[in-house]
N, C-alpha and C positions, 0 to 999 in steps of 0.2 A: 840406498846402497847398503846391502850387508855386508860387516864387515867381522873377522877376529880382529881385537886390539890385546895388544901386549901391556906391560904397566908404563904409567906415564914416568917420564927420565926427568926429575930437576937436574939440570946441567947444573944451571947456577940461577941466585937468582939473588939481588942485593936492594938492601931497604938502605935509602939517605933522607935525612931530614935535609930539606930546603927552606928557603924562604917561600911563605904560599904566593908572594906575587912574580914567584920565577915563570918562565913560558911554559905553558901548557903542554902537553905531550899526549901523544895517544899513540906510538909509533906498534901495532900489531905484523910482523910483515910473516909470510906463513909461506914455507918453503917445503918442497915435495919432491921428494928423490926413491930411487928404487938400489936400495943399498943391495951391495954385493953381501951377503948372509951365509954361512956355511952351518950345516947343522954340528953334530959330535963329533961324525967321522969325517969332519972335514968336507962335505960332498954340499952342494950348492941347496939348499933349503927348497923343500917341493912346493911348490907353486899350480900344482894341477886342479886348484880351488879357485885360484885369481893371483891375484898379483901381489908380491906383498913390498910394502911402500915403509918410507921413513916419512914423517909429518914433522919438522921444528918450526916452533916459532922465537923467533929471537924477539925482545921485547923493553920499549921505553915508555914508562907512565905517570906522568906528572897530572892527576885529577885540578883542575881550576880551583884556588882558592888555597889545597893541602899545605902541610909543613910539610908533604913526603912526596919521595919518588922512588917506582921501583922500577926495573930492567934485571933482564937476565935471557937464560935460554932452556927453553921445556922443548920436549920431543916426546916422540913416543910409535912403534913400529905396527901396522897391520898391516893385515890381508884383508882385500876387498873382493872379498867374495864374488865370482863368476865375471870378472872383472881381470881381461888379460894386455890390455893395453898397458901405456906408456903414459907416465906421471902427466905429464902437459894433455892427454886427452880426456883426463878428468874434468865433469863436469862442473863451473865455478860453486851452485848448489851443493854437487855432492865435496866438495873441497869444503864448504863450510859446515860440513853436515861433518865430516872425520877431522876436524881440526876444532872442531865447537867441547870439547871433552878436555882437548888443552886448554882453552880461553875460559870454561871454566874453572880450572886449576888455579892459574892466576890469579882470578877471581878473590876465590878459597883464602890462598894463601897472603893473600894482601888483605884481605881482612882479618883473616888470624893474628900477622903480625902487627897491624894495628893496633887490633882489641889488646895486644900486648903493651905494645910502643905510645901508644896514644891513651891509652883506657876504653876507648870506646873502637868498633870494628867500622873500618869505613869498606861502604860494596861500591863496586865499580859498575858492575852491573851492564856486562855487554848485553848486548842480545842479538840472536842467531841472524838479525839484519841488518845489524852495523858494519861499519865499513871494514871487515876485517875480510879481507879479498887475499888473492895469490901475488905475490908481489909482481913486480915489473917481468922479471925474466921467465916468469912460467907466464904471464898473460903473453910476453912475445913467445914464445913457445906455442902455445894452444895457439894463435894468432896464423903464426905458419903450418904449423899443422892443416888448420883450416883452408890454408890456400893451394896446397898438396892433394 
Protein backbone atom coordinates (compact mmCIF):
# COMPACT_ATOMS: atom_id res chain seq x y z
CA UNK A 1 0.00 0.00 0.00
CA UNK A 2 1.37 3.53 -0.86
CA UNK A 3 1.21 5.64 1.59
CA UNK A 4 2.26 9.72 2.63
CA UNK A 5 3.50 9.52 6.31
CA UNK A 6 3.83 12.51 8.43
CA UNK A 7 6.61 12.45 11.31
CA UNK A 8 6.39 9.93 13.93
CA UNK A 9 4.74 11.75 17.48
CA UNK A 10 6.56 10.41 20.83
CA UNK A 11 3.56 10.79 22.99
CA UNK A 12 5.49 9.54 25.65
CA UNK A 13 7.49 7.08 26.37
CA UNK A 14 9.19 5.88 30.05
CA UNK A 15 12.37 3.74 30.78
CA UNK A 16 12.25 1.83 34.54
CA UNK A 17 14.63 -0.37 35.86
CA UNK A 18 13.04 -3.69 37.22
CA UNK A 19 14.15 -6.72 38.56
CA UNK A 20 15.00 -8.93 35.37
CA UNK A 21 13.02 -11.87 36.88
CA UNK A 22 9.72 -9.57 36.76
CA UNK A 23 7.03 -11.00 34.17
CA UNK A 24 7.79 -10.62 30.79
CA UNK A 25 5.83 -8.21 28.68
CA UNK A 26 5.59 -7.78 24.98
CA UNK A 27 2.16 -5.87 25.12
CA UNK A 28 2.32 -3.94 21.14
CA UNK A 29 -1.56 -3.15 20.70
CA UNK A 30 -1.82 -0.85 17.44
CA UNK A 31 -4.85 1.22 17.06
CA UNK A 32 -6.34 3.00 13.76
CA UNK A 33 -8.52 5.80 13.69
CA UNK A 34 -9.43 8.42 10.85
CA UNK A 35 -8.91 11.73 12.86
CA UNK A 36 -10.99 14.62 12.14
CA UNK A 37 -7.93 16.98 10.46
CA UNK A 38 -8.47 20.50 9.44
CA UNK A 39 -5.91 22.16 7.21
CA UNK A 40 -4.93 26.34 7.86
CA UNK A 41 -8.19 27.58 6.98
CA UNK A 42 -9.74 25.45 9.07
CA UNK A 43 -11.52 23.41 5.98
CA UNK A 44 -11.45 19.39 6.53
CA UNK A 45 -8.00 18.21 5.03
CA UNK A 46 -8.39 16.77 1.26
CA UNK A 47 -8.42 13.30 0.98
CA UNK A 48 -8.96 12.91 -2.85
CA UNK A 49 -5.60 10.67 -2.85
CA UNK A 50 -6.94 8.15 -0.07
CA UNK A 51 -7.70 8.40 3.15
CA UNK A 52 -5.79 9.74 5.74
CA UNK A 53 -5.52 7.80 9.10
CA UNK A 54 -3.97 8.15 12.72
CA UNK A 55 -1.82 4.78 13.60
CA UNK A 56 -0.96 4.70 17.76
CA UNK A 57 0.49 2.23 19.32
CA UNK A 58 0.33 2.23 22.96
CA UNK A 59 3.02 0.12 24.34
CA UNK A 60 4.58 -2.43 27.53
CA UNK A 61 7.92 -4.18 27.23
CA UNK A 62 9.61 -6.15 29.64
CA UNK A 63 12.42 -8.23 27.29
CA UNK A 64 13.06 -11.90 29.51
CA UNK A 65 15.86 -11.67 31.63
CA UNK A 66 16.32 -7.27 31.34
CA UNK A 67 16.77 -4.92 34.54
CA UNK A 68 14.26 -2.64 32.14
CA UNK A 69 10.97 -1.96 31.01
CA UNK A 70 9.66 0.34 28.67
CA UNK A 71 5.94 1.63 27.74
CA UNK A 72 4.53 4.60 26.44
CA UNK A 73 2.64 5.99 23.39
CA UNK A 74 4.08 6.67 19.57
CA UNK A 75 1.67 7.75 16.77
CA UNK A 76 2.05 8.98 13.65
CA UNK A 77 -0.60 10.35 10.84
CA UNK A 78 -0.83 9.17 6.93
CA UNK A 79 -2.46 9.09 3.86
CA UNK A 80 -2.78 5.68 2.16
CA UNK A 81 -2.86 6.42 -1.06
CA UNK A 82 -5.89 5.38 -3.49
CA UNK A 83 -7.19 4.01 -0.45
CA UNK A 84 -10.75 5.47 0.50
CA UNK A 85 -12.21 3.14 2.85
CA UNK A 86 -12.71 3.01 6.61
CA UNK A 87 -9.85 2.28 9.22
CA UNK A 88 -11.36 -1.54 10.16
CA UNK A 89 -11.27 -2.36 6.29
CA UNK A 90 -7.64 -2.21 6.20
CA UNK A 91 -5.98 -5.17 5.32
CA UNK A 92 -4.26 -6.99 8.75
CA UNK A 93 -0.98 -7.14 6.13
CA UNK A 94 -1.33 -3.67 5.05
CA UNK A 95 -1.80 -2.60 8.94
CA UNK A 96 1.34 -4.05 9.64
CA UNK A 97 3.11 -2.84 6.72
CA UNK A 98 2.00 1.30 8.01
CA UNK A 99 2.47 0.56 11.62
CA UNK A 100 6.08 -1.41 11.04
CA UNK A 101 7.82 2.44 10.99
CA UNK A 102 6.41 2.85 14.48
CA UNK A 103 7.67 -0.53 15.92
CA UNK A 104 10.59 0.31 14.44
CA UNK A 105 10.97 3.48 16.58
CA UNK A 106 10.56 1.74 19.70
CA UNK A 107 12.97 -0.38 18.72
CA UNK A 108 15.45 2.68 17.94
CA UNK A 109 14.83 4.36 21.03
CA UNK A 110 15.14 1.48 23.61
CA UNK A 111 18.31 0.70 22.47
CA UNK A 112 19.47 4.16 22.43
CA UNK A 113 18.46 4.43 25.91
CA UNK A 114 20.05 1.59 26.89
CA UNK A 115 23.27 2.03 25.23
CA UNK A 116 22.94 4.89 27.71
CA UNK A 117 21.43 3.37 30.91
CA UNK A 118 23.06 0.09 30.75
CA UNK A 119 26.44 0.69 28.64
CA UNK A 120 25.68 -1.45 26.15
CA UNK A 121 22.19 -1.09 23.62
CA UNK A 122 19.91 -3.90 24.03
CA UNK A 123 17.58 -4.69 20.30
CA UNK A 124 14.31 -5.95 20.71
CA UNK A 125 14.18 -6.74 17.41
CA UNK A 126 10.54 -7.15 16.17
CA UNK A 127 10.06 -8.36 12.99
CA UNK A 128 7.45 -7.52 10.34
CA UNK A 129 5.91 -11.17 11.47
CA UNK A 130 5.40 -10.96 14.99
CA UNK A 131 2.60 -10.73 16.72
CA UNK A 132 1.98 -7.13 16.55
CA UNK A 133 -1.69 -7.33 15.05
CA UNK A 134 -4.75 -4.78 15.41
CA UNK A 135 -5.97 -4.93 18.68
CA UNK A 136 -9.27 -6.55 19.69
CA UNK A 137 -11.66 -3.74 18.65
CA UNK A 138 -10.45 -3.12 15.02
CA UNK A 139 -10.34 -7.19 14.46
CA UNK A 140 -14.24 -7.04 15.79
CA UNK A 141 -14.59 -4.19 13.49
CA UNK A 142 -13.03 -5.72 10.12
CA UNK A 143 -14.95 -8.92 11.57
CA UNK A 144 -18.45 -7.18 10.92
CA UNK A 145 -17.61 -5.52 8.38
CA UNK A 146 -16.99 -8.73 6.83
CA UNK A 147 -20.40 -9.92 7.50
CA UNK A 148 -22.13 -6.70 5.95
Amino acid sequence: MKTKKGPVSVQSFHYDLVAPDEEVKQDLKITIDHPELKDNNGEPMDESEGRIVQVVIPFEIHPQGAPFKVSGLIGQVSQLIDFHGNPEDISNKDVKQISRPLVEYIETITYQITAITLNHGVSLNFSPSDTVEPNDAMRDLQKKNKKE
